[in-house]
C-alpha positions in Angstrom: -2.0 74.4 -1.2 1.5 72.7 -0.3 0.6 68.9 0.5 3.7 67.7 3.2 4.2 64.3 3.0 4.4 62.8 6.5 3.2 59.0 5.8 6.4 57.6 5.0 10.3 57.3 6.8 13.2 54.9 6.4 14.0 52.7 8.8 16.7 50.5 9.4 16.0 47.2 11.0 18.8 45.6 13.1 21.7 44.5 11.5 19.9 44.1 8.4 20.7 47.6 5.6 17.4 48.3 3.4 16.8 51.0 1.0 12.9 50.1 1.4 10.5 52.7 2.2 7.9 51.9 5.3 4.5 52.9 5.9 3.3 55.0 8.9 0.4 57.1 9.5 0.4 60.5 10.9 -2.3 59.0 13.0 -2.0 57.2 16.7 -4.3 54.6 16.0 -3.5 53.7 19.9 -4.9 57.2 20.5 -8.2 56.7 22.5 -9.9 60.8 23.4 -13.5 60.7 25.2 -12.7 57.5 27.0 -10.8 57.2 29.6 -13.8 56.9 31.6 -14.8 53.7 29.9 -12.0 52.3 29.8 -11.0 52.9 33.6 -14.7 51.1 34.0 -13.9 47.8 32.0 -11.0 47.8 33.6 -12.0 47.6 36.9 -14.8 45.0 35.5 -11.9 42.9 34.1 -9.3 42.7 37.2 -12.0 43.1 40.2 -15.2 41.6 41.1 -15.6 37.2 40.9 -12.9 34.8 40.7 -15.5 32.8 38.1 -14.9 33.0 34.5 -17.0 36.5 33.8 -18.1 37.6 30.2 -18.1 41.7 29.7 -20.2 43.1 26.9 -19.4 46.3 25.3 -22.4 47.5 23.4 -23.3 50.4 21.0 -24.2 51.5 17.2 -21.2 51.0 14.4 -18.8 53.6 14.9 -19.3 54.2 18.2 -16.0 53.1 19.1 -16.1 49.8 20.6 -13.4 47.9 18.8 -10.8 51.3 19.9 -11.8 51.3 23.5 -11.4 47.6 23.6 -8.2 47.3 22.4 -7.3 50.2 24.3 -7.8 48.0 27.4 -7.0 45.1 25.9 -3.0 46.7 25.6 -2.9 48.4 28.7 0.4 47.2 30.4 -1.7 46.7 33.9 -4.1 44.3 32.0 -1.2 42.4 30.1 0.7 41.7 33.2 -2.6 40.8 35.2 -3.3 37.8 33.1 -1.6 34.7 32.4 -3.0 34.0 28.6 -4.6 36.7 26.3 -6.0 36.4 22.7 -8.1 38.8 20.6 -10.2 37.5 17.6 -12.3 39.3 14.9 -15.7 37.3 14.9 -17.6 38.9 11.8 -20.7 38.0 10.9 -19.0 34.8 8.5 -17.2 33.0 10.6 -15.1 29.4 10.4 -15.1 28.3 14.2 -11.9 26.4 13.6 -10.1 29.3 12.1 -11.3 31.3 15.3 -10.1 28.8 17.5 -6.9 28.2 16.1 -5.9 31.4 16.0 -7.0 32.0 19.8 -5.0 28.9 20.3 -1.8 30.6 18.7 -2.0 33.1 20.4 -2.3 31.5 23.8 0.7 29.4 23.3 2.8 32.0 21.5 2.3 29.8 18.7 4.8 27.2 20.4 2.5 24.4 19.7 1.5 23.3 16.3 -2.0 22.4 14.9 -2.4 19.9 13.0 -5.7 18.8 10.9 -7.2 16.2 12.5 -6.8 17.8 15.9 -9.6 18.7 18.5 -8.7 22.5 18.1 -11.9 23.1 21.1 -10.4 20.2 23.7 -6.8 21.4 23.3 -8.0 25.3 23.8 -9.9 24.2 26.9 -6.8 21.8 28.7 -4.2 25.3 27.3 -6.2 27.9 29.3 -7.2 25.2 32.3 -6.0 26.8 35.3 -4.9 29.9 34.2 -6.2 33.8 34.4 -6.8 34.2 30.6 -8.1 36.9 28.6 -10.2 36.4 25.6 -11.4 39.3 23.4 -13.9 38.2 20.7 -14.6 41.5 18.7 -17.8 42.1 16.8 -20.1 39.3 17.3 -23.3 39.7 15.6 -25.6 37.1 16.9 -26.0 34.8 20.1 -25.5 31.1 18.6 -21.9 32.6 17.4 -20.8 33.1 21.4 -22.7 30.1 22.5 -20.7 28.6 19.5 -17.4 29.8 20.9 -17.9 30.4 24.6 -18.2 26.8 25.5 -14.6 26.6 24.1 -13.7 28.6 27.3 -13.5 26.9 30.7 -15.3 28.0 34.0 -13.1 28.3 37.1 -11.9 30.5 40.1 -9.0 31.9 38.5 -10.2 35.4 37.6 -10.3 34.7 33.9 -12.7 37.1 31.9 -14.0 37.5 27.9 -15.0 40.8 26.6 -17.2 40.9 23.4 -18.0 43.8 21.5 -21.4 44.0 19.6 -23.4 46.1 18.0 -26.8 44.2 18.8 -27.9 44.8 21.8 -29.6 40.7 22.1 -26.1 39.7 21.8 -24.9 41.9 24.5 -27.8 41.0 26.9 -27.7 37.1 26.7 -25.3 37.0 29.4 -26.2 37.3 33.2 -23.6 40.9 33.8 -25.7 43.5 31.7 -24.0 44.9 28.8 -21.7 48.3 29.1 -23.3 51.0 26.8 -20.6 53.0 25.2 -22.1 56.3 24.6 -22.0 59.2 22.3 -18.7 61.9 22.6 -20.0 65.3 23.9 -18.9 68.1 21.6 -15.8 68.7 23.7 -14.4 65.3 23.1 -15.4 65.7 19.6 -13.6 68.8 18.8 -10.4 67.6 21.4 -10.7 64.2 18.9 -10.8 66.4 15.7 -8.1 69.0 16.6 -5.6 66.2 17.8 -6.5 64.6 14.2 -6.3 67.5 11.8 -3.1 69.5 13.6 -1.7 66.3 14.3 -1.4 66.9 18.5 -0.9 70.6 17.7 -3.4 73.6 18.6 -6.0 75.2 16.3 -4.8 78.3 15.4 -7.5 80.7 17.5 -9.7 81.6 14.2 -10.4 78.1 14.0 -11.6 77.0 17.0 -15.3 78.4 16.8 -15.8 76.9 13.0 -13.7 73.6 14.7 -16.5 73.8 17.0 -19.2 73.7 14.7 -18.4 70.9 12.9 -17.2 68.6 16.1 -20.9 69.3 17.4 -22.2 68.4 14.2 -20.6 65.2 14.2 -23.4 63.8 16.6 -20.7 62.5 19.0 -19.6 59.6 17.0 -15.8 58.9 16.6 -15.9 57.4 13.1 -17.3 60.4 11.8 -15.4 62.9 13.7 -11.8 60.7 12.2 -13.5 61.0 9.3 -14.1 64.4 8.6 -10.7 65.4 10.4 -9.3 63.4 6.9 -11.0 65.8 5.0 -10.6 69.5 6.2 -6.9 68.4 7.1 -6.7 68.2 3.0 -8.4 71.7 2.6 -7.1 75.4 3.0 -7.5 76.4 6.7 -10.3 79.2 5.9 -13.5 79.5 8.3 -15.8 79.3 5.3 -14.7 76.5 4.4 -14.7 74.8 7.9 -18.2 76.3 8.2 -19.6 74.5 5.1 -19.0 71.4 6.2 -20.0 71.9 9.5 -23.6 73.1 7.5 -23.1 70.0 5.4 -23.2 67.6 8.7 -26.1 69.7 10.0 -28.4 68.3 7.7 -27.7 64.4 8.4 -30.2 62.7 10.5 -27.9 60.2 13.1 -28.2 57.2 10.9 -27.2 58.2 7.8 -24.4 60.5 8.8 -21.7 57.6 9.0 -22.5 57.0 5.1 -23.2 60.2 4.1 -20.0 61.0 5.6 -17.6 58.6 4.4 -19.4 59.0 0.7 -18.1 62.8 1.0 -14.6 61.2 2.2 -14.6 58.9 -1.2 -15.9 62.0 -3.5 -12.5 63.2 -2.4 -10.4 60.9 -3.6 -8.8 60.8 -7.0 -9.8 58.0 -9.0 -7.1 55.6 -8.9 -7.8 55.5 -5.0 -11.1 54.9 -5.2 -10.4 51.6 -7.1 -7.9 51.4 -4.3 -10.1 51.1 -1.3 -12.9 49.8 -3.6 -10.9 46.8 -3.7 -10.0 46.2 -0.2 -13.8 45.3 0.6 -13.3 42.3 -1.6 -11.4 40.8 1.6 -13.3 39.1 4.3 -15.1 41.5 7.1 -12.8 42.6 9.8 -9.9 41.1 7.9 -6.2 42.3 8.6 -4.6 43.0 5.3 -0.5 42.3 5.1 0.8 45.6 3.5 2.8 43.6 1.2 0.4 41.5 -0.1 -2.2 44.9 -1.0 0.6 47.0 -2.5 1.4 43.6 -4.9 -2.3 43.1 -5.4 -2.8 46.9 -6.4 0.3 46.8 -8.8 -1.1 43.4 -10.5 -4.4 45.2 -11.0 -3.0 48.5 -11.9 -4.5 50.7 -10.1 -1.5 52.9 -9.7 -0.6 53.6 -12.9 -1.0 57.4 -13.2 1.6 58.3 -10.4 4.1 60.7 -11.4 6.7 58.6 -10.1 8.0 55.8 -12.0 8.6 53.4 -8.9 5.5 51.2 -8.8 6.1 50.3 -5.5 6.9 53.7 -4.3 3.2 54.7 -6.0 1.2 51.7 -4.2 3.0 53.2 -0.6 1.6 56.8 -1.6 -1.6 55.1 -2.1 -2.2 53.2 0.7 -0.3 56.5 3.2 -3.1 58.7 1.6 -6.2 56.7 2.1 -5.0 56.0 6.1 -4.3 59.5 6.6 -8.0 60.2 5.7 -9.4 57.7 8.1 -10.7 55.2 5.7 -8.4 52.9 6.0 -7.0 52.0 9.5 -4.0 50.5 11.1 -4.5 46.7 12.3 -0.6 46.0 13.1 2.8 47.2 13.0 5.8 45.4 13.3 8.6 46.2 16.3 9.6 49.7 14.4 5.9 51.0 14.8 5.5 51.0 11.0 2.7 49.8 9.2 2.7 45.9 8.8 -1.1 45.5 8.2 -4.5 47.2 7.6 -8.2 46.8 7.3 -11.6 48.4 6.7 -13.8 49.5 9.3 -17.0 47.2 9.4 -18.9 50.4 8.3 -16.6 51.6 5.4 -16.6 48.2 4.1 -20.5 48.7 3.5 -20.0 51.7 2.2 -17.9 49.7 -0.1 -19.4 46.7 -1.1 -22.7 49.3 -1.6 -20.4 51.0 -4.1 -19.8 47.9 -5.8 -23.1 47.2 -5.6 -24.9 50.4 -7.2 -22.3 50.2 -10.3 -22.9 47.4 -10.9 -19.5 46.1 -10.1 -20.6 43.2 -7.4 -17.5 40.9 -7.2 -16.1 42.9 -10.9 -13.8 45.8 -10.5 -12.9 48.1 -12.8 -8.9 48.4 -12.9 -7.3 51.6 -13.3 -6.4 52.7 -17.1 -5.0 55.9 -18.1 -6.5 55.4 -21.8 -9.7 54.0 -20.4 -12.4 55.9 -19.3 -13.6 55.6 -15.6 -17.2 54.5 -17.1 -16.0 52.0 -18.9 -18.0 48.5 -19.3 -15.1 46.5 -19.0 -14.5 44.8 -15.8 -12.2 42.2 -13.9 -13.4 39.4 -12.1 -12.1 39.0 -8.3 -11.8 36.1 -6.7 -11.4 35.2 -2.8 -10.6 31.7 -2.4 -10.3 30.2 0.8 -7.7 28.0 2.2 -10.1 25.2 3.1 -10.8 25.1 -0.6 -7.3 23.9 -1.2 -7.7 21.5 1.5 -11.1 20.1 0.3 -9.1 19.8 -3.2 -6.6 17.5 -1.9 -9.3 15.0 -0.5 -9.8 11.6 -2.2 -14.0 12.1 -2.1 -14.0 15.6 -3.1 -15.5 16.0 -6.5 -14.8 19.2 -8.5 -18.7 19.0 -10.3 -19.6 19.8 -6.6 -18.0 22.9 -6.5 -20.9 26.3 -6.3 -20.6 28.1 -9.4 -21.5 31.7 -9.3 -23.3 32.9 -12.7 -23.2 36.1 -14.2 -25.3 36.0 -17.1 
């Protein structure tokens, strides 16, 4: 089977020559198929009804599709005109308030104004978006105290302003007085339109496909993530029906809850080794992180996990990497830069699991196994990875701060 590469192009920024290969996914990750329904309905929620602040809820299981059909909104050019102010933050279920609130802060003022440490990051929010039509997005919040935590941050008024939440728990979602919109499951149209326009890249199924296409978008229980997900695979495999067929029986098998996992396990069983430490490794950032390109092609060529490329270009190797695992879904596009290309990435909450699950069951936790092409993929010998935040530093350069004080993880 002839593999076309279709990740990568060069691009020439403005007045400035570069010889640097980009990344780009054969994906629209703006692509939104199943709900233009929804998101007519959140719009209407977001630019009609009171003038009073008003908080929308968008509520349904993990990889239902929340996060796309939020930002979907979120960058419609009606909505960005309409208000004055707009931020989006990634809550996560470990979250610094501060580090929220500054970077809603920066994005309010275009990051015009700086913050500095001993600032009231809350008070200077509240007197920024004081009399204007903001929109705040805070994505993924897992329990009430985090909003109650955060939403007093934004200020009541009659200008029209509005925050959206996304949340998978459905407390979260009711604890405000508006009740919750419940995103719900794709029918098997919208699944199979979702998983054509993913495996033939916008193209139609040639016509002996479309019955075996079928199959497996109805087996996909209506849920986006899997559907994305399984499009990486079969995209990889010969266009036969018998083949489409037995993965169609494969997903016939999975009860709703353990598809997602069951699903993205059969995703990792595909990959070569070298990108399973690839991905593996990603988890080690925080949940719902967005991961600079640059910075995870570095990391992966300090770790070596791209060693056995056939080209001699580390760089070049850590690109093919990173182009592969997006254009099976399991990685996914978080920002690109004014060209469209790649700029940063991160792991869906649910692959991330997956992930740290993997790390988990091996026996790994927060050690990694780099990739060797004289070592054995069994081997015993590990790495140790740590994350260390930039409050540490902080903390470090205090008079009072002892370093005997500092948590110690043991391994013994």
């Amino acid at each position: 089977m002839e593999v076309v590469e279709t990740c990568g192009k060069a691009t020439l920024s403005a007045g400035e020559p570069s010889t640097k290969r980009t990344i780009t996914s054969i994906y629209d990750d703006d692509e939104v198929v199943g709900f233009e329904k929804d998101a007519e309905i959140i719009m209407m929620k977001l630019i009609r009804g009171t003038k009073e602040r008003d908080v929308i809820s968008i509520y349904g299981m993990p990889g239902l599709g929340k996060t796309t059909l939020a930002r979907k909104v979120y960058n419609n050019s009606y909505i960005v005109k309409y208000f004055d102010v707009k931020a989006w933050c990634a809550v996560s279920q470990a979250y610094n308030r501060r580090t929220l609130l500054v970077e809603i802060f920066k994005q309010a003022t275009d990051d015009k104004i700086k913050i500095k440490e001993d600032d009231d990051v809350a008070d200077k929010l509240r007197r920024v978006l004081i009399g204007k039509r903001y929109l705040i997005l805070l994505d993924d919040i897992w329990d009430v105290e985090a909003w109650e935590d955060l939403g007093i941050c934004f200020p009541q008024g009659e200008c029209g302003s509005r925050v959206m939440v996304t949340t998978r728990i459905e407390q979260v979602a009711k604890h405000h007085s508006n009740p919750p919109y419940s995103l719900s499951f794709l029918t098997s149209e919208k699944s199979w339109e979702l998983l054509e326009k993913k495996v033939f890249r916008g193209k139609s199924s040639p016509p002996d496909l479309v019955e075996a296409g079928l199959q497996v978008a109805q087996h996909c229980k209506g849920l986006p993530l899997v559907v994305v997900l399984i499009a990486g695979i079969i995209a990889k495999m010969d266009r036969e029906v018998s083949l489409w067929l037995e993965v169609a029986n494969d997903l016939s098998s999975l009860a709703l809850g353990d598809q997602s996992m069951k699903v993205i396990q059969s995703s990792y069983d595909h990959l070569e080794d070298h990108l399973k430490h690839c991905l593996l490794y990603m988890a080690l950032f925080p949940e719902d992180h967005s991961i600079p390109v640059d910075h995870l092609q570095k990391l992966w060529m300090a770790e070596e996990f791209v060693l056995n490329s056939e080209t001699e270009n580390m760089e070049e190797a850590s690109r093919k990497c990173l182009c592969d695992l997006l254009n099976r879904s399991l990685v996914m596009v978080s920002g690109r830069n004014d060209n469209r290309d790649v700029e940063y990435c991160s792991l869906h909450d649910v692959v991330r699991e997956f992930c740290l699950r993997k790390l988990t069951q091996d026996k790994y936790m927060q050690l990694i196994v780099p990739y060797n092409p004289y070592q054995h993929l069994q081997s015993t010998k590990s790495r140790l990875c740590i994350y260390i935040h930039d409050d540490f530093f902080k903390q470090l350069d205090h008079p009072d701060y002892q370093l005997d004080k500092i948590p110690m993880l043991d391994f013994k």
